[in-house]
N, C-alpha and C positions, 0 to 999 in steps of 0.2 A: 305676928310671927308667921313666916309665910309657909307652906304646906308640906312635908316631906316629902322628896321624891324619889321615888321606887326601885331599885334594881333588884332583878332575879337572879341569880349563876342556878340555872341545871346541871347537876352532876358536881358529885365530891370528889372524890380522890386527888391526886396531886393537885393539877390544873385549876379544881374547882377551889380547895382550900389557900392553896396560894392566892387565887386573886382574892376569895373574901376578906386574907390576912391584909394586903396591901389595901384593898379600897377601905378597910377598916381603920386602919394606920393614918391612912391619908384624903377621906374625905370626912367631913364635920358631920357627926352622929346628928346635930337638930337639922342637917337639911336631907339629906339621903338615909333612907329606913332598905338594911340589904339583907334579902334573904335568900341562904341557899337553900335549893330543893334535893334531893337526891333520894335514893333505895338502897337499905343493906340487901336488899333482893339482887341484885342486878350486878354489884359487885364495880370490881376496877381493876384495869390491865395489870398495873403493877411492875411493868418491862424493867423502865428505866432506871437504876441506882446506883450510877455513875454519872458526876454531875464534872462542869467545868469551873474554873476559878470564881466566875462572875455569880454565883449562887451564894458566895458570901457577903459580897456586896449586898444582896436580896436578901441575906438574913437580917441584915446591918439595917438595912432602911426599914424594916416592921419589928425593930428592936430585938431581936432573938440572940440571945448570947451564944457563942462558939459552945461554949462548955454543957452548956444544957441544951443544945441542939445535938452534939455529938453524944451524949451521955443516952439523950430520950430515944433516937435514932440507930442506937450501935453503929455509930461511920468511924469509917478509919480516913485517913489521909491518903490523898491521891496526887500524883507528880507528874501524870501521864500517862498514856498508852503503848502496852507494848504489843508490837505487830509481828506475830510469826508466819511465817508459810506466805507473805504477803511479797511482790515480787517475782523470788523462784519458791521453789518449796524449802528451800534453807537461808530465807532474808529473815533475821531478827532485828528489829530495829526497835527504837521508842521514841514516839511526838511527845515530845516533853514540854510542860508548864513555862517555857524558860527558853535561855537563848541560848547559843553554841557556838563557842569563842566569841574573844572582840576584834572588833576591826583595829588596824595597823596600817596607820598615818592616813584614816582617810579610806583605805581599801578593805571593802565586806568581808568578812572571815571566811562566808562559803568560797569566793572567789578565789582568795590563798589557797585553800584548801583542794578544788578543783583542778587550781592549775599547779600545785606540788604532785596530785597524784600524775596530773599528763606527762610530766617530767620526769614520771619515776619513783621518785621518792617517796621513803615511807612516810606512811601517816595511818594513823587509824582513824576507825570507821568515824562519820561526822559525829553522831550523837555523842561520842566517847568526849568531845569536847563543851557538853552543854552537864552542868552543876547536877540539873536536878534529876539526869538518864544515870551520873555516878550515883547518884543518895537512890534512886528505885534501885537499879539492879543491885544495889550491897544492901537494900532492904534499913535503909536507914532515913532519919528525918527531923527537920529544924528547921522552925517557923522562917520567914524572909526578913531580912533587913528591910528598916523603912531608908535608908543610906541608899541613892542612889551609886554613890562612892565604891560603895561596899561587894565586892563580887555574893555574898550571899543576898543582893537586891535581886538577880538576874534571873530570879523562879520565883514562880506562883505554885497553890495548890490547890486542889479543891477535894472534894472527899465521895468517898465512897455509900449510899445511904439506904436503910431501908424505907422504900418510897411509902409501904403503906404507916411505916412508924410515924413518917414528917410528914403524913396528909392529917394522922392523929393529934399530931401533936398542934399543928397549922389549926386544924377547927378548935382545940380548947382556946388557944390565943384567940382566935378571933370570933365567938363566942363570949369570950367576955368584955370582947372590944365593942358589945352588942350588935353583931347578927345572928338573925334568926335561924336556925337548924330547923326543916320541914321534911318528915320521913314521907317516900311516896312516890309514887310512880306515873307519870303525864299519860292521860287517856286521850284528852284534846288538848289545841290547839285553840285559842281562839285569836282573830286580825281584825285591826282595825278596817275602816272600808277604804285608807287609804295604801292598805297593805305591812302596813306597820305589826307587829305584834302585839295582842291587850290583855289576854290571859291566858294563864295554863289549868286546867282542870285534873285532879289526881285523881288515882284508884279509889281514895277512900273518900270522894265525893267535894273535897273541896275546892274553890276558885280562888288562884292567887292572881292578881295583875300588876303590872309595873308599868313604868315610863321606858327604860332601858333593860334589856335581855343578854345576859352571857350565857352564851353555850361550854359548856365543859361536859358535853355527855359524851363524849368520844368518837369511836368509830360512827355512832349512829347518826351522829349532826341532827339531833330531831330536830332543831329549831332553824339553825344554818341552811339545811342540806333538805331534808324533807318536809318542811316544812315554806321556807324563803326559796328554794332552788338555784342555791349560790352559783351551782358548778365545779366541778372538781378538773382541775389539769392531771391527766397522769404521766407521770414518770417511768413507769414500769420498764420503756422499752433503753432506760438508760440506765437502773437500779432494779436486775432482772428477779432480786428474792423475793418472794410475797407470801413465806409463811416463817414462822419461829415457833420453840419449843422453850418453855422456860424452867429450869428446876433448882430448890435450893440443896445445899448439902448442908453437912457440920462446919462446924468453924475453922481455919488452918489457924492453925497452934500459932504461928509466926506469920501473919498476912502481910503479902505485900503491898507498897504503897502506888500502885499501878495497877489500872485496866487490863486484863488479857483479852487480846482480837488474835483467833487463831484461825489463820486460813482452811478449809477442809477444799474437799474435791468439788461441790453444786454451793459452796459459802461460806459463812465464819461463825465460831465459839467461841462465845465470851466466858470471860470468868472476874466475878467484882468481891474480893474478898470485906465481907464484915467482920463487926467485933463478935458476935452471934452466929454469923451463919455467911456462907457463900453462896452469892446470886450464880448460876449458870443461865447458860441457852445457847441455840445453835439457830441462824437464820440461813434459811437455804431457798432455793429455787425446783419447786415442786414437779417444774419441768422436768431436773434432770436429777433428782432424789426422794423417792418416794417418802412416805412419813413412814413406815418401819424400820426403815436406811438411817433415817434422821436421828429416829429416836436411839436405835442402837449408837452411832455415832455421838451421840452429846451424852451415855450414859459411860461408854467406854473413854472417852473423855476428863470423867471427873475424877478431879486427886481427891475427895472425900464422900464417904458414903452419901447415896440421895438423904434426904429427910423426909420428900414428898412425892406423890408422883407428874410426872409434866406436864405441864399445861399449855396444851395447843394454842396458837395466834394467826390468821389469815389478817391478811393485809395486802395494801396498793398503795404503793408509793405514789405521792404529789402533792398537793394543795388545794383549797379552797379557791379559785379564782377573785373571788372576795371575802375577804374575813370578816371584814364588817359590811354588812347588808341592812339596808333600812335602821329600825334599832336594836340591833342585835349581832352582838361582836362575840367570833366563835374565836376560843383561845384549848392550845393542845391538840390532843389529839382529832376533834371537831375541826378545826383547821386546818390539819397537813399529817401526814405521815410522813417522817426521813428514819430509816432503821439509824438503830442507837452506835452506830459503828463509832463515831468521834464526839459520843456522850452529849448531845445536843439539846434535845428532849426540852428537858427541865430549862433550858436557858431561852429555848422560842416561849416555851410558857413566861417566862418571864421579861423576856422582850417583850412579848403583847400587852403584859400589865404595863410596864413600863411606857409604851406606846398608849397606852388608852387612856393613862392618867395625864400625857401628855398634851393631847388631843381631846380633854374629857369636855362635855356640852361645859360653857360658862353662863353665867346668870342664872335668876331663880329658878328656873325651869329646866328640866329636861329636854331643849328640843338642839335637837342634832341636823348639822348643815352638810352639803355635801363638800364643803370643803374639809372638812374634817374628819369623815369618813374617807375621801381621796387620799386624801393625806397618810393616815393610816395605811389601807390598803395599799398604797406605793411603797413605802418602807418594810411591811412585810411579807411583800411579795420582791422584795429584792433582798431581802434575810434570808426569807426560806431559797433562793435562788443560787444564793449564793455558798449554803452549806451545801446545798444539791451540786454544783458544780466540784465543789471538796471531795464529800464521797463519791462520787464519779471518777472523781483522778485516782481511789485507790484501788481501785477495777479495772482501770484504762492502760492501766501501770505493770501491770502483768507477765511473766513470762511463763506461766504456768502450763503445763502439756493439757491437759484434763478439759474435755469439750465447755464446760460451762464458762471456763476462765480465757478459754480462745476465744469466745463467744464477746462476752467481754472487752477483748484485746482490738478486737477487729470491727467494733461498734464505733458510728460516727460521732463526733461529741456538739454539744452545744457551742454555738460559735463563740461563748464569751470565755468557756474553759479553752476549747481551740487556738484561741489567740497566747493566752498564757501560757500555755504548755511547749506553742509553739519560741515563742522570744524564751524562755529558760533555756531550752532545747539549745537554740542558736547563740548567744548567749551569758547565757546565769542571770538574765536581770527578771528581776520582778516589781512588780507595782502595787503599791498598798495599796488596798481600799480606803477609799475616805468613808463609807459605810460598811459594815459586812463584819463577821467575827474574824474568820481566821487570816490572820496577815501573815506578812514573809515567811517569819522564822516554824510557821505550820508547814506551810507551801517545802519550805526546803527540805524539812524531818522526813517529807512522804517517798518528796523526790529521791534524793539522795540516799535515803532510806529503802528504797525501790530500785533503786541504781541506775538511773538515770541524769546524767551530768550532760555540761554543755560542751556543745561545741569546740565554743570558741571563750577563751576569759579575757577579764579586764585587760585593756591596752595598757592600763598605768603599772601591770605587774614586771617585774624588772628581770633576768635572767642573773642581774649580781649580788639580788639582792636575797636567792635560795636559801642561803644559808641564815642571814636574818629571819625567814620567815620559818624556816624549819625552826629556827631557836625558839620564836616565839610560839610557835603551835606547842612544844614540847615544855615551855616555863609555865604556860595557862593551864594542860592539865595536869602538869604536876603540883603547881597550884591548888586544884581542885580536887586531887588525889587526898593533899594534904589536907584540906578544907574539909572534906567527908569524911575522913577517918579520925575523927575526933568529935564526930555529933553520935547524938544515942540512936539507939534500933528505932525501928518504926513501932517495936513492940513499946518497948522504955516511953518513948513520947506520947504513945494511945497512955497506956498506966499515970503519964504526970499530967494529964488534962488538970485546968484549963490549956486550950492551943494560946495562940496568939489573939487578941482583940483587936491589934491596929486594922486601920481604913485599909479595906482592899482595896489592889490595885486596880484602877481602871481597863490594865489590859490582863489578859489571861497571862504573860508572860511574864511581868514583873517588872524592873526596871532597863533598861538600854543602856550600858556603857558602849559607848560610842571610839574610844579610841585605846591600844594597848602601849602606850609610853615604857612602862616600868623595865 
């Protein structure tokens, strides 16, 4: 029988428990022996508790049941983000899980919609046509059809969650799935002579060593960053906040099924309603809002009493220049920083597991090629690039008076958002990624949502045809008017858990009807 080989993960909390649950899940207990190391001394950020659809796909594949995830966790259901003060000081919009209308005979719905406002004509705001922005704002909710047929296919959801509950509850799983739990805190380092990593030594004297290293310690990259010297790219001067304030309150009686992103004057305040309790924070730019400023600001802020007091966050946007170095693959917050503005977080941690099981060493051994570290590295360094280019556009997007958001406004962008911002601009087209999270129907919620339209529209739009198209803008959401006012509160559906168990969808949105015949 041939020798078990070894992986470390430093650092618990999300990032760390998560992959122990996946590599536990998915690699064969007699050939890999995995143990995480971490310290209740040292603690864990805790930012993140707003996740995207694709986290239940992630519960799915290390067997976690909806029902006893959301039960252990207090999560409520989540539909989307809603954006205020983003734009002017009085844009409300919501990037919703879902799409907003269907195309007609062929022609994108943004593009009707575009070119009815040029012409005058009424129409309301885009979101007001996408399923799952009517179910948040009436504070209502109902699992997705697995029908692509079905207009209740056209939304996803993901949920709201207490991060330190699901890193709780992640080590009892996988814990029994046998890995090792080691309390302790790394004194040294030790490296092979060929630069490799070969053991860690803790406080309280002992030597662990492995074949393969995950860093999950965080900000600190001990193993990544000070110890390997990966390198860090920053972003700061395109993602200008570099501090956050985090605090929770009481429970709202009635939560809703939506993220709050609330613009302020130096950044933004979230609010992530639980079954338990409400996540707050405010991330700002320490350039142009002191932390007294701050702290007043995110406490006059909250619609429920604090529960605790706030807890400071210094940070620097960017990445890892390599994530995976020699053997030693940093996943979290050890690989990248992006503020939690479009709930990302938890889905790079999960992408890298995903990534690293993909690309895992083959054959008896542990040894790692640089094809497969490249490999890696390329793909999530055009991950993180690519949500970096996201949040960037909801900065760049601005009409706001207040120096920091001019600041903002008047910032040169990276050439691969430039190019997109520009063709929408001119216009309305957009281009999928064939890699990357957020596709079109993101890209349109922000713009449009921001109020920014194009130019110029579809050629194949007809001037005889207004009246057709006003008919259909105005049968889809009264469609969907009709559709939402017959599904239970978002309270009702938390109260009748289990959620849904079907396969998530592969995309954050849900399914694509493509054409509106009816």
């Amino acid at each position: 029988m041939p020798e078990q080989q070894r992986i470390i993960i430093l650092g618990g909390g999300t990032a760390g428990w998560m992959t122990a649950a996946a590599l536990a899940r998915f690699l064969p207990a007699h050939r890999y022996q995995i143990t995480l190391i971490e310290s209740e001394q040292l603690g864990t950020v805790g930012v993140g508790e707003a996740t995207i659809p694709l986290i239940r796909q992630f519960n799915q594949w290390i067997g976690l049941p909806e029902a006893e995830f959301m039960q252990a966790t207090g999560a409520t259901y989540k539909l989307g983000i809603r954006f205020q003060g983003w734009g002017t000081a009085h844009s409300d919009y919501i990037h919703p899980f879902g799409y907003s209308g269907d195309d007609v005979h062929g022609l994108p719905f943004h593009q009707i919609w575009c070119w009815l406002r040029q012409q005058g004509k009424p129409v309301q705001a885009f979101d007001q046509y996408s399923l799952a922005v009517l179910m948040a704002r009436q504070g209502r909710f109902q699992s997705p059809s697995a029908e692509s047929a079905d207009p209740l296919s056209a939304f996803n959801y993901a949920y709201h969650v207490d991060a330190h509950r699901y890193a709780a509850l992640l080590r009892q799983q996988a814990t029994a799935q046998g890995v090792i739990r080691v309390e302790g805190k790394v004194v040294q380092v030790q490296q092979r002579p060929n630069g490799d990593l070969q053991s860690l030594y803790l406080d309280q004297g002992t030597q662990h060593s492995a074949e393969l290293f995950i860093d999950c310690s965080g900000f600190a990259a001990l193993l990544i960053e000070q110890t390997l010297n990966s390198g860090f790219e920053n972003w700061q001067h395109w993602l200008p906040c570099d501090r956050a304030l985090a605090i929770p309150s009481e429970a709202d009686p009635k939560p809703t099924p939506y993220t709050s992103a609330k613009a302020i004057s130096a950044g933004w305040q979230w609010r992530i309603p639980l079954q338990h309790r409400t996540g707050n924070g405010l991330v700002y730019s320490s350039a142009l809002l002191d932390d007294d400023q701050a702290a007043q600001t995110l406490h006059d802020g909250l619609l429920q009493p604090a529960s605790t007091k706030a807890k400071a966050l210094r940070f620097t946007t960017g990445r890892r220049r390599r994530s995976w170095q020699r053997n030693c693959v940093a996943i979290g917050l050890a690989a990248g920083f992006l503020e939690p503005l479009e709930s990302t977080s938890l889905h790079l941690i999960q992408l890298a597991i995903e990534k690293l099981l993909l690309y895992f060493p083959s054959g008896a051994r542990l040894t790692i090629s640089d094809t497969e570290r490249d490999h890696f590295n390329q793909q999530m360094e055009l991950e993180y690039l690519r949500v970096r280019d996201f949040l960037i556009l909801h900065y760049k997007l601005n009409q706001r008076p207040e120096p920091f958001w001019q600041q903002c406004a008047r910032m040169s962008l990276p050439d691969s958002l430039q190019q997109r911002l520009a063709m929408f601009q001119e216009n309305g087209h957009l281009l999928a990624y064939r890699q990357g999270l957020f596709q079109p129907p993101s890209w349109l919620a922000v713009m449009l949502g921001q109020g920014v339209t194009p130019r110029h529209c579809d050629l194949r739009l007809q001037p005889q045809n207004t009246d057709l198209y006003q008919q259909r803008l105005a049968h889809h959401q009264q469609q969907l008017q009709q559709r939402v006012a017959t599904m239970p509160s978002h309270q009702a559906a938390l109260q009748a858990q289990p959620g849904s168990e079907s396969l998530a969808s592969p995309s954050i949105y849900g399914s694509r009807r493509t054409a509106c015949n009816h």
